[in-house]
Every structure is written in structure tokens, then in C-alpha cells.
TIKE-900296 format. One line per 4 residues: number of its first residue (from 1); their letters; for each residue x, y, z of N, C-alpha, C. Coordinates in nm, 3 decimals. Example, Ala and Ser with C-alpha at 12.3 -4.5 7.8 and 13.67 -1.06 7.14 Angstrom:
// residues 2
1) AS) 1.319 -0.569 0.780 1.230 -0.450 0.780 1.320 -0.330 0.780; 1.285 -0.225 0.708 1.367 -0.106 0.714 1.290 0.003 0.787 $
//
This chain:
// residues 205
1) XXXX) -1.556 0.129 -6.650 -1.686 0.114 -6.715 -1.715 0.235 -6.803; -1.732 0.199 -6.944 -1.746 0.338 -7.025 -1.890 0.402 -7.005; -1.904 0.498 -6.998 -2.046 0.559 -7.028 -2.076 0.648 -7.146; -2.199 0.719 -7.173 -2.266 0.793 -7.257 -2.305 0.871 -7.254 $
5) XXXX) -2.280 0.964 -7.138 -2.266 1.073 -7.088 -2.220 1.154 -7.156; -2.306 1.287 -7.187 -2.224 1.383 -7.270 -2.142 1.485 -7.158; -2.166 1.473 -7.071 -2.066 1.563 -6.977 -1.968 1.467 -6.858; -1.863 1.589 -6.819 -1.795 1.485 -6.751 -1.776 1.627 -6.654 $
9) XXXX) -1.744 1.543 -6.526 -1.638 1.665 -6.438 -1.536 1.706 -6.495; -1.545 1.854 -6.471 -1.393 1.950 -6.545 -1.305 1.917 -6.424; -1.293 1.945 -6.308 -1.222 1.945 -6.179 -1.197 2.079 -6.129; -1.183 2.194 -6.199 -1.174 2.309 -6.164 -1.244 2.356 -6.042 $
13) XXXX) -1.166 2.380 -5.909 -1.290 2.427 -5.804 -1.393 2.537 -5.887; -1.502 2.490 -5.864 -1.631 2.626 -5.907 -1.682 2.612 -6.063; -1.612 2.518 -6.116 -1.653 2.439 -6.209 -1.759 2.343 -6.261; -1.847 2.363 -6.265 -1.925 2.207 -6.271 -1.903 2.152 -6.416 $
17) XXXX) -1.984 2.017 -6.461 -1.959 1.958 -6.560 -1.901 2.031 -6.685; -1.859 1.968 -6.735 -1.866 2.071 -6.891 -1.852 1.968 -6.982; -1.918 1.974 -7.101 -1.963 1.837 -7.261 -1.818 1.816 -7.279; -1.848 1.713 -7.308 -1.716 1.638 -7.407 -1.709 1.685 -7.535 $
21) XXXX) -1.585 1.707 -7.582 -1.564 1.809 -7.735 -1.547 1.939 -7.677; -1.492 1.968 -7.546 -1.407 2.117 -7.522 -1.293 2.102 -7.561; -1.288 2.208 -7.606 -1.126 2.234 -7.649 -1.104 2.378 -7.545; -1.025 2.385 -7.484 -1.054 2.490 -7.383 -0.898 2.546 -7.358 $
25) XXXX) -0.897 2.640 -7.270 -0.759 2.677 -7.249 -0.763 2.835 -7.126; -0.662 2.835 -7.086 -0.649 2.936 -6.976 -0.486 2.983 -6.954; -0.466 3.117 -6.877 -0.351 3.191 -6.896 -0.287 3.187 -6.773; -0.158 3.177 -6.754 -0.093 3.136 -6.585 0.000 3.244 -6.634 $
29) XXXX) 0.009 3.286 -6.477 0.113 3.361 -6.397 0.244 3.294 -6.399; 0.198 3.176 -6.309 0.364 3.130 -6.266 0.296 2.968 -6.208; 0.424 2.914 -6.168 0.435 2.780 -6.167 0.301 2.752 -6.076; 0.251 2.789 -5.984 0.190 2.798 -5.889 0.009 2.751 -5.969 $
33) XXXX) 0.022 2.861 -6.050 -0.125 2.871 -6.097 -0.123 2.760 -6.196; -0.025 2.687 -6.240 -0.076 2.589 -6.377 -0.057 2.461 -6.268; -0.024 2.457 -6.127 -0.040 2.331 -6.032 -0.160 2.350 -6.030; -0.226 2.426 -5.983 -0.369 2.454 -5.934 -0.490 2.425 -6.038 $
37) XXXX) -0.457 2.462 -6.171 -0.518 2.406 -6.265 -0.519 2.284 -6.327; -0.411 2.228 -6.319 -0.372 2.076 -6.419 -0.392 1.958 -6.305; -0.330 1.976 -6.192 -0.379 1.859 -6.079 -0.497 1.813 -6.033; -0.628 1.906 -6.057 -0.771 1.909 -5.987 -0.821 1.859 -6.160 $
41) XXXX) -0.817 1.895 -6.271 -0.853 1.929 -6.397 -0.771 1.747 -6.415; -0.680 1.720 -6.373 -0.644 1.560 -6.438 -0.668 1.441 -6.357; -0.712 1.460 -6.181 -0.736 1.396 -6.108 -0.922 1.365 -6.125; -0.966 1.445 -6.196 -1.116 1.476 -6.216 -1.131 1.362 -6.365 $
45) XXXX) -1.044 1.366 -6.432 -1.071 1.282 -6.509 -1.018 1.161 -6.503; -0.925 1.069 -6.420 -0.868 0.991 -6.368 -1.012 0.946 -6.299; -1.094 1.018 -6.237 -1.155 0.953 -6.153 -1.304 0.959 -6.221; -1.284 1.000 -6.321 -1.415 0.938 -6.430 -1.377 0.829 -6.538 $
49) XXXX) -1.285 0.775 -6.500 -1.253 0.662 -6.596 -1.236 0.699 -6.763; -1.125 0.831 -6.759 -1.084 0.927 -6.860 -0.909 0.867 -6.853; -0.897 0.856 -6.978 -0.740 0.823 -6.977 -0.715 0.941 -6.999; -0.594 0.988 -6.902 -0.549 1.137 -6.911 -0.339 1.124 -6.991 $
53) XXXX) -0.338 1.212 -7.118 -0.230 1.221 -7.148 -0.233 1.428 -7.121; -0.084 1.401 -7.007 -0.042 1.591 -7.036 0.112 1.570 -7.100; 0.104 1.703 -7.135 0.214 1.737 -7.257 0.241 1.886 -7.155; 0.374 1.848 -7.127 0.445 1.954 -7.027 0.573 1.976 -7.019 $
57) XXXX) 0.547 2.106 -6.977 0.714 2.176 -7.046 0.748 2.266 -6.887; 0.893 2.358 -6.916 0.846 2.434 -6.803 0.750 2.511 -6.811; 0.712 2.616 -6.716 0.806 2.551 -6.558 0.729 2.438 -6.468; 0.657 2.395 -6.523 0.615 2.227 -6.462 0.659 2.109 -6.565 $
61) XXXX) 0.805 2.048 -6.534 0.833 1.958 -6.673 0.759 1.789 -6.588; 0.768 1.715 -6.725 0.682 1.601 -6.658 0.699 1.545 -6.524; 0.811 1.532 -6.491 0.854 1.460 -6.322 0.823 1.513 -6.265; 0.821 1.700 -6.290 0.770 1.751 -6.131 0.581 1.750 -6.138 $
65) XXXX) 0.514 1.721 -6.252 0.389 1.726 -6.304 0.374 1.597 -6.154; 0.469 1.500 -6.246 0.391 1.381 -6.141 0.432 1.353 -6.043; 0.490 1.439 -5.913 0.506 1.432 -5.809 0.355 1.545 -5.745; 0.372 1.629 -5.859 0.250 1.744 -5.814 0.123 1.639 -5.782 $
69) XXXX) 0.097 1.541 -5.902 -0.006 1.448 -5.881 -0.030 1.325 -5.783; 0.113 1.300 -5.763 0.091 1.163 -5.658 0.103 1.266 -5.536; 0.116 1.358 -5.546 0.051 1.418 -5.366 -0.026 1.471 -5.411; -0.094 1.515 -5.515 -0.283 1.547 -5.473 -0.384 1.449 -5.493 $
73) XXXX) -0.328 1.291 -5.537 -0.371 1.213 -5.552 -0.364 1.081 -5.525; -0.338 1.006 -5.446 -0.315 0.859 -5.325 -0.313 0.739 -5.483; -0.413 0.817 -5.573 -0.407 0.688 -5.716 -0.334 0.738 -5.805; -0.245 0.805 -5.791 -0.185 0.824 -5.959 -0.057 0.740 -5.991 $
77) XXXX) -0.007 0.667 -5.903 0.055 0.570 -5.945 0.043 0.455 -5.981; -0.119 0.400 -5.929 -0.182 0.304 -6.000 -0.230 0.349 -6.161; -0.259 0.496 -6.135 -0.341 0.542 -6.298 -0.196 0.511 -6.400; -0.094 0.551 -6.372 0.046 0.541 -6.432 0.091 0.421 -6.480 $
81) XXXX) 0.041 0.310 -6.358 0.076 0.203 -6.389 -0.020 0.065 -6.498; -0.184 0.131 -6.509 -0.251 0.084 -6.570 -0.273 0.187 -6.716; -0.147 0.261 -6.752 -0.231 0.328 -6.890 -0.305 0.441 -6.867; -0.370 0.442 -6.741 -0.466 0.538 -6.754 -0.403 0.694 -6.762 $
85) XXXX) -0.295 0.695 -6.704 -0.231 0.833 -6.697 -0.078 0.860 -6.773; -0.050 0.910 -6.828 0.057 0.929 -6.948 0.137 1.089 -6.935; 0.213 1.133 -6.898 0.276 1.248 -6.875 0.425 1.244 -6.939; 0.393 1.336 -7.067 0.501 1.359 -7.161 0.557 1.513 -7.154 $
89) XXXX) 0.699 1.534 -7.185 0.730 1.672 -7.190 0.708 1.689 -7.366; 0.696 1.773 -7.330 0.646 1.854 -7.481 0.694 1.780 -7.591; 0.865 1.798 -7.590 0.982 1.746 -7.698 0.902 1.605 -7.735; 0.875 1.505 -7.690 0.835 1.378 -7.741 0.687 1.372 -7.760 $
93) XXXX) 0.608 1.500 -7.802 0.473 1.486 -7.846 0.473 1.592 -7.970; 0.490 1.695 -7.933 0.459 1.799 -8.040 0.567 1.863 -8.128; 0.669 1.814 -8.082 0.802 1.843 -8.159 0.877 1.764 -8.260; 0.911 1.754 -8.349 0.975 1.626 -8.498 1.099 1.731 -8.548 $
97) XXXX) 1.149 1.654 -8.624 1.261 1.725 -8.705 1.221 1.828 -8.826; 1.099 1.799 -8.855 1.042 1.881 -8.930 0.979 2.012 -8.893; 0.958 2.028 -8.706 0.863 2.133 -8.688 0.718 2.072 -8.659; 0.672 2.139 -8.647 0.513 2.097 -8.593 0.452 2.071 -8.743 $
101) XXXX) 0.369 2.024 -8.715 0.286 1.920 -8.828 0.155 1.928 -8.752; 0.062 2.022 -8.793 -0.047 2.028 -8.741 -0.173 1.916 -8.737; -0.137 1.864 -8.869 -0.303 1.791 -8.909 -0.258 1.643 -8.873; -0.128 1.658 -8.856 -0.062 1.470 -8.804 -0.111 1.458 -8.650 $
105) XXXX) -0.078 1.570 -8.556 -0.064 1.570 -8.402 -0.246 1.590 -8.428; -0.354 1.625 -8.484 -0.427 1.614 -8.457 -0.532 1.493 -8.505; -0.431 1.407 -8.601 -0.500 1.286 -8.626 -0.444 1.152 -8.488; -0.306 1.217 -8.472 -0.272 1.139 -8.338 -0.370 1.131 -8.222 $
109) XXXX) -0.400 1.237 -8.201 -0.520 1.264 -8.055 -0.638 1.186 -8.071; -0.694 1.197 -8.226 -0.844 1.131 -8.250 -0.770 0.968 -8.241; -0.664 0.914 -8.306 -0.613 0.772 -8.242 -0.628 0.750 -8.114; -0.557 0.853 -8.031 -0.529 0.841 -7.870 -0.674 0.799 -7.821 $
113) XXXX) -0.778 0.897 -7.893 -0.922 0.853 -7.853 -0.945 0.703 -7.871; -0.936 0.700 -7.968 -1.007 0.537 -8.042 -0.963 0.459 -7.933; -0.810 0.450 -7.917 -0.755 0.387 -7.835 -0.790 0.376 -7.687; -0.854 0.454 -7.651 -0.880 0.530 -7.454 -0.999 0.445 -7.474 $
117) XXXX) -1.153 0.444 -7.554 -1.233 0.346 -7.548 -1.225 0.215 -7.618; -1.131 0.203 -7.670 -1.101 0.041 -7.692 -1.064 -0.030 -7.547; -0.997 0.020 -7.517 -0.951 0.001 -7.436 -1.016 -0.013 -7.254; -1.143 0.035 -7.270 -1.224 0.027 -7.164 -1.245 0.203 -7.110 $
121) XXXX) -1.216 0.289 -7.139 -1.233 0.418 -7.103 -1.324 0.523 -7.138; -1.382 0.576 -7.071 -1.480 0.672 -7.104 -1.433 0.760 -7.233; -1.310 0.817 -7.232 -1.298 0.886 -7.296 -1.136 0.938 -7.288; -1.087 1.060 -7.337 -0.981 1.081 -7.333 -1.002 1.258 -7.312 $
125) XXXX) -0.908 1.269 -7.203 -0.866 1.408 -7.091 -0.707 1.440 -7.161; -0.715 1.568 -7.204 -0.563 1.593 -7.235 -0.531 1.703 -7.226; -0.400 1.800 -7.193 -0.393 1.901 -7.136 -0.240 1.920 -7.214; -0.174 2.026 -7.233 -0.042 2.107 -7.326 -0.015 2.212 -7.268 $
129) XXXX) 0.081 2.219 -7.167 0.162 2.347 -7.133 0.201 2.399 -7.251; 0.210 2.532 -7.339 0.251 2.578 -7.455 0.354 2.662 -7.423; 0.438 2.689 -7.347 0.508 2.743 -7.321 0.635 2.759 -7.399; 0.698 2.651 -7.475 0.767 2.628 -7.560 0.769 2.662 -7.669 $
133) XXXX) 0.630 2.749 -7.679 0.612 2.803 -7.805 0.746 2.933 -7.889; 0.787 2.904 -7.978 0.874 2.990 -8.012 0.784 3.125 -8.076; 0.854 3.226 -8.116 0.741 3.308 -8.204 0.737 3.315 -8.377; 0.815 3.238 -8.423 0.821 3.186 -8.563 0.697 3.018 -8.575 $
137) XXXX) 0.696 3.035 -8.478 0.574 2.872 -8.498 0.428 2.908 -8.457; 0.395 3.024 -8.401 0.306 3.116 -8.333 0.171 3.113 -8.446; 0.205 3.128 -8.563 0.105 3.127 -8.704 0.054 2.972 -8.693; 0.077 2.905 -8.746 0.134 2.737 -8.771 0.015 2.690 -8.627 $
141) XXXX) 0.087 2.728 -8.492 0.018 2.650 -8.375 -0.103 2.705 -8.357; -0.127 2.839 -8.415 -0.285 2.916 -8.365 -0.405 2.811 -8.457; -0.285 2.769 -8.625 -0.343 2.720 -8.748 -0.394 2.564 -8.644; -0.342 2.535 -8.598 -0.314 2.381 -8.510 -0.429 2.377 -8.412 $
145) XXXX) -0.472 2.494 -8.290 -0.520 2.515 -8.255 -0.688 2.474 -8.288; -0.710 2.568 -8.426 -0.827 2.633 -8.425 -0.900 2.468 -8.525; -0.792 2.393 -8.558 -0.829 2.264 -8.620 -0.876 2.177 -8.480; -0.793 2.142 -8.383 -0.840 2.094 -8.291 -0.984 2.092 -8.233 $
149) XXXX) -0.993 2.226 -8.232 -1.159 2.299 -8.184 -1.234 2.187 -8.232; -1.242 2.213 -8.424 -1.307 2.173 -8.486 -1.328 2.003 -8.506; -1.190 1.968 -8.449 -1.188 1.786 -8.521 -1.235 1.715 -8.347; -1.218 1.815 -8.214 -1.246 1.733 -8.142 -1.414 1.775 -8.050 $
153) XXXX) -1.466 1.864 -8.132 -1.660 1.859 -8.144 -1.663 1.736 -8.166; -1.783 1.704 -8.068 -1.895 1.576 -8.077 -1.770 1.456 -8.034; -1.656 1.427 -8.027 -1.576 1.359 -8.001 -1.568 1.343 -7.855; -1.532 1.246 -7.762 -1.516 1.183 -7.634 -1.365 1.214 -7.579 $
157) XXXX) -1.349 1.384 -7.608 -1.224 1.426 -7.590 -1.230 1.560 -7.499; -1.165 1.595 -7.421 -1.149 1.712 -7.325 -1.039 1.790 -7.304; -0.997 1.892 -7.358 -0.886 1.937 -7.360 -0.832 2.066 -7.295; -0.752 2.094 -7.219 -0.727 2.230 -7.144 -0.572 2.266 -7.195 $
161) XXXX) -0.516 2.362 -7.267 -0.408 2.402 -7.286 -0.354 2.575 -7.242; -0.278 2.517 -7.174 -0.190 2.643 -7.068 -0.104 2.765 -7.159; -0.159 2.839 -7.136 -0.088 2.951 -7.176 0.003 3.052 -7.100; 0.120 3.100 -7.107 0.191 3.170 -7.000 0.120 3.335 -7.022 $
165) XXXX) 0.083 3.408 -6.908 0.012 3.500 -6.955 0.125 3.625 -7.023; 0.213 3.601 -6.972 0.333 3.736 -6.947 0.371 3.720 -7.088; 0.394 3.564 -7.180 0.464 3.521 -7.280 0.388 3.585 -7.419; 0.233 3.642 -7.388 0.180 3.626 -7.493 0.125 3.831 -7.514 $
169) XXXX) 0.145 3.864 -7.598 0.106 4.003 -7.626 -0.053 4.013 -7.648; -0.091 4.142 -7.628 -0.295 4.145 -7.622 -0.308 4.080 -7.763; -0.227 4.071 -7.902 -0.335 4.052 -7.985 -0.302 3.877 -7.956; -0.211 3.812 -7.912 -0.179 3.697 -7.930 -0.288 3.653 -7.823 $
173) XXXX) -0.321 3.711 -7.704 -0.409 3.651 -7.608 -0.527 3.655 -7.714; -0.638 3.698 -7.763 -0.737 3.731 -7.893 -0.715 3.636 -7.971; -0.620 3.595 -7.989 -0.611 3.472 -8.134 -0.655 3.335 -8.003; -0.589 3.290 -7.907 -0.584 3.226 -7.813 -0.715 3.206 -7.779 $
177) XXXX) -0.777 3.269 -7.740 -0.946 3.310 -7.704 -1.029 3.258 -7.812; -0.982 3.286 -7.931 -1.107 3.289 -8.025 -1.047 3.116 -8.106; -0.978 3.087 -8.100 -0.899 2.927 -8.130 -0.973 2.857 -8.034; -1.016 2.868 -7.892 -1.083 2.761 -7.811 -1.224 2.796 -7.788 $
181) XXXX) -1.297 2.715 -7.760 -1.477 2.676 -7.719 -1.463 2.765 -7.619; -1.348 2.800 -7.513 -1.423 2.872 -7.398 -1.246 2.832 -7.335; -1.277 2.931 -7.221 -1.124 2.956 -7.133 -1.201 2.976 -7.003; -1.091 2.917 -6.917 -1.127 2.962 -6.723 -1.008 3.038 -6.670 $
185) XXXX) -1.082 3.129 -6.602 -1.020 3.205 -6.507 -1.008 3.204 -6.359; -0.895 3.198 -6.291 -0.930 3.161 -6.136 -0.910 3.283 -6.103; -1.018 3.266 -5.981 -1.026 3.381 -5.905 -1.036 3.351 -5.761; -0.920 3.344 -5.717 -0.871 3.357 -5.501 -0.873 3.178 -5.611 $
189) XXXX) -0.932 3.101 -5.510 -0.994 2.923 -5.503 -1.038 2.909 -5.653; -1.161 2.968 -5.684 -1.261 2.957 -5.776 -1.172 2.972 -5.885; -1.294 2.903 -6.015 -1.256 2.924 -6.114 -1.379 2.993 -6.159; -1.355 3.049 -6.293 -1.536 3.099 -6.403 -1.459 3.091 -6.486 $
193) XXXX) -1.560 3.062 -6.637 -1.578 2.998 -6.751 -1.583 3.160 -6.814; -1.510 3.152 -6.908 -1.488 3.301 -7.012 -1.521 3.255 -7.170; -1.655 3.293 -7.192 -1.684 3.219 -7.350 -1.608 3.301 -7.412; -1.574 3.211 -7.529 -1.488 3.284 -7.663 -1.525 3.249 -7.774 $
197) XXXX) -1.501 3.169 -7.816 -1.553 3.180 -7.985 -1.699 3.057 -7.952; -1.753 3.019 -8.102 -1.877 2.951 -8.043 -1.903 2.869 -7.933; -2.007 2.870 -7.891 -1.955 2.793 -7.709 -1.994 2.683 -7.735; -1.908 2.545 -7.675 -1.964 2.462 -7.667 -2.047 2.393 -7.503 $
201) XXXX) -2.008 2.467 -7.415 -2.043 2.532 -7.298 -2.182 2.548 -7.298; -2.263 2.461 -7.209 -2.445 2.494 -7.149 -2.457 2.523 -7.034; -2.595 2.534 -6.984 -2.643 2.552 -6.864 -2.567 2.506 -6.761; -2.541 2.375 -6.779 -2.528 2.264 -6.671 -2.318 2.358 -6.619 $
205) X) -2.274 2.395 -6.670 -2.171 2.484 -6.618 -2.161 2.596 -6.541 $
//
């Protein structure tokens, strides 16, 4: 059943709602911390009637994504099996023979949308391990990034993209930060919300 709700559950323990049109993102340690984030964060939108597509690389590649999910989740093989849930490794979303193509992969997503409420869905949940990032494409994906922000405001879209923390140098974390609406940090269980560039982030968080 679609709704009109401008907020949805993030899933993040310590999280509450957050608007539709985040473009968001956060920094992992190790395999451990991007389970803890992507399983609670895609089961949360699975269970708001959010078609969830992740784009995953190591060190969580898609098969082990969705074993992570059908044990934190009793439905993700029904979500799998109705559309609702889609788990791609990186290579067959953001990668072509040409290199990344920024303004194509981000007219793809606003499709993916159209498509998630045609289709009967609230909306569309999507998440990008970036790990794969080389450092010759580093310009190009921040360029990719900071379009996203902008094309998926006011849109029925939710987005969390993983950053390896070790992979990225202080000024590259700063470009990272200021490219998304806002980033979470876990702390022990919890998570908190780290504003960065204009927030799209209210009270109700």
C-alpha cells in the first residue's frame, strides 16, 4: 500500500525517521560494521513497503549481503522473490566499458523510482558499498555524488552509501561529507546523525 508520508524508518538502532530525498552515507571499519548498518537500514525499508536495490562489493559481495539478510530477516526471500529486494555487486550497476557515466546511473535511479511506485511501492531504499572505488575515478564519483544529493531532493528515494574509512584520506573524507545531506555514526549499538552539507534532516530525527 503506497503512502504520502514524507518520512520513513531509517532502521539504524537510535535512529528515528528521516524524509525521503536523503542522500546519506557513513564510514566502516571492517566487514562487521557495514553488516550492522546495511541489514537493519534494508530490512527497515522492506518493511515499509520500500523496494530496496544494494549495490555491493567487498568485503560484503552480494551472496554474502543476502545470507547476512535472510538471517536478520525470516522475509527476505519472499522480498527477493516479489521484486521487492534486488542485490547487485557493483560490476553490473555502476561499472560499463566506458567508466562511470554519472548523469546516466543517476537518471537510472529516478527510473528505478518511477518504477518502485508503479509498481505498488512506497518508494525506493538504495544503498552502494564504494569500495571499488579506484583513485583515478575519485573526481568523476564525488562529481556523481554531489548530483545525486541534488536530483534525489523532494523525490521518494533513500539512499545510504558505504565508505571504507581506512580507504579514504582526511581531505577525501570532507569531499564525502559535504557530497551527502547528512552521515551516521555508530557508537557501541547506537547510531547519531552527523550533518554535513545542507540538511535535509528535521526534528523528527
Amino acid at each position: 500500500m503506497m503512502t504520502s508520508s514524507h518520512v520513513t524508518p531509517c532502521g539504524l538502532p537510535g535512529i528515528g525517521p528521516v524524509p525521503v530525498g536523503m542522500h546519506s552515507c557513513h564510514f566502516y571499519s571492517d566487514r562487521q560494521q557495514l553488516i550492522d548498518a546495511l541489514v537493519p537500514y534494508t530490512i527497515a525499508g522492506l518493511q515499509a513497503n520500500e523496494r530496496c536495490i544494494l549495490i555491493a562489493a567487498q568485503p560484503l559481495p552480494a551472496r554474502e549481503l543476502i545470507r547476512e539478510l535472510q538471517a536478520g530477516w525470516d522475509g527476505a526471500d519472499d522480498a527477493m522473490q516479489r521484486g521487492a529486494l534486488r542485490v547487485l555487486d557493483f560490476d553490473r550497476w555502476y561499472m560499463g566499458a566506458s567508466g562511470l557515466k554519472s548523469e546516466d546511473i543517476v537518471r537510472l535511479w529516478l527510473q528505478e523510482e518511477a518504477l518502485a511506485l508503479m509498481d505498488g511501492f512506497s518508494g525506493l531504499r538504495v544503498s552502494g558499498n564504494i569500495s571499488f572505488l579506484q583513485p583515478d575515478q575519485w573526481p568523476a564519483f564525488m562529481a556523481y555524488e554531489k548530483s545525486v544529493s541534488a536530483n534525489f531532493a523532494k523525490r521518494r528515494i533513500v539512499a545510504l552509501c558505504s565508505y571504507v574509512l581506512d580507504g579514504c584520506t582526511a581531505d577525501q573524507r570532507d569531499q564525502v561529507l559535504r557530497a551527502h545531506s547528512c552521515a551516521f555514526e555508530q557508537h557501541d549499538r547506537d547510531w547519531q546523525v552527523v550533518t554535513t552539507g545542507p540538511s535535509v534532516l528535521g526534528p523528527s530525527v
